[in-house]
N, C-alpha and C positions, 0 to 999 in steps of 0.2 A: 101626289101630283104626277102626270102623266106627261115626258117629257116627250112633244111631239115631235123634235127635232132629228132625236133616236131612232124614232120611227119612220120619220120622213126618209131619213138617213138607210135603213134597212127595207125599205120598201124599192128605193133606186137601185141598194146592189143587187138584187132580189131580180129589179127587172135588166140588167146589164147581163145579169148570168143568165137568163131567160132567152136574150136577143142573140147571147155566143151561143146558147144552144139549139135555138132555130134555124141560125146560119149555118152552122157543123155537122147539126143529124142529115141522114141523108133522107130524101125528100120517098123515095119509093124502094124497094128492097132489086138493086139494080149491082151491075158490078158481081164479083165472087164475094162469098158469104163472108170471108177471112176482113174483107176492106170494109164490105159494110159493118160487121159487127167493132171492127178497130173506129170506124167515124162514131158510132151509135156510142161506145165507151167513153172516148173521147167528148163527144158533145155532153155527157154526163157532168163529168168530170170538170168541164169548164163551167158546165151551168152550178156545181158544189162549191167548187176552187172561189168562185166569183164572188157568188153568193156571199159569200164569208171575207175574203180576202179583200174583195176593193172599198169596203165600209171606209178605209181612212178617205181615197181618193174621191168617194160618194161627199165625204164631211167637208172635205177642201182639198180643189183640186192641184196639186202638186208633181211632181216627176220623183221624188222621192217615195207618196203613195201611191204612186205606179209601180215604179220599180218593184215594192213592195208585194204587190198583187204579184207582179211577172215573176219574178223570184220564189213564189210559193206555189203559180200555177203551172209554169213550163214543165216542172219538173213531173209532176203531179199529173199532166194533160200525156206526157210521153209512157208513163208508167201503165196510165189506162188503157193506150191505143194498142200498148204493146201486149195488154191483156185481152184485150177486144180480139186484136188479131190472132193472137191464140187460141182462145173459144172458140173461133167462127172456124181456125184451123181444126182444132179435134172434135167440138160437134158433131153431131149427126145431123 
């Protein structure tokens, strides 16, 4: 049996992490290469982080499965930007 709920459930985070990454990529390659490549990381990284992490807050919405999401993706979101801006630094 096919539990729609689960799915309903993973199709939301799915689209949460989808909307942080439309808001965060940058729209046109604008800015030094260092900043855009650190947003471009970054908005990955939240669209991954999301995807997986706000499932609890998707199922019922709480401040504890927020919390939850913010505490796995902050960290996660600053470690990307600070790879992003490296790339974009040593690049060609």
């Amino acid at each position: 049996m096919i539990n729609f709920t689960s799915i309903l459930v993973s199709i939301i985070s799915v689209g949460f992490g989808y909307l942080f990454f439309r808001i965060v990529k940058p729209k046109i390659k604008s800015g030094t290469k260092e900043v855009y490549y650190a947003r471009l990381f970054l908005a990955w990284s939240l669209f991954v982080s999301t995807s997986f992490y706000i499932q609890p807050f998707a199922s019922g919405p709480s401040m504890q499965a927020l919390s939850f999401w913010a505490i796995r993706s902050i960290p996660f979101a600053i470690v990307a930007s600070i790879a992003g801006y490296l790339y974009g630094k040593f690049s060609k």
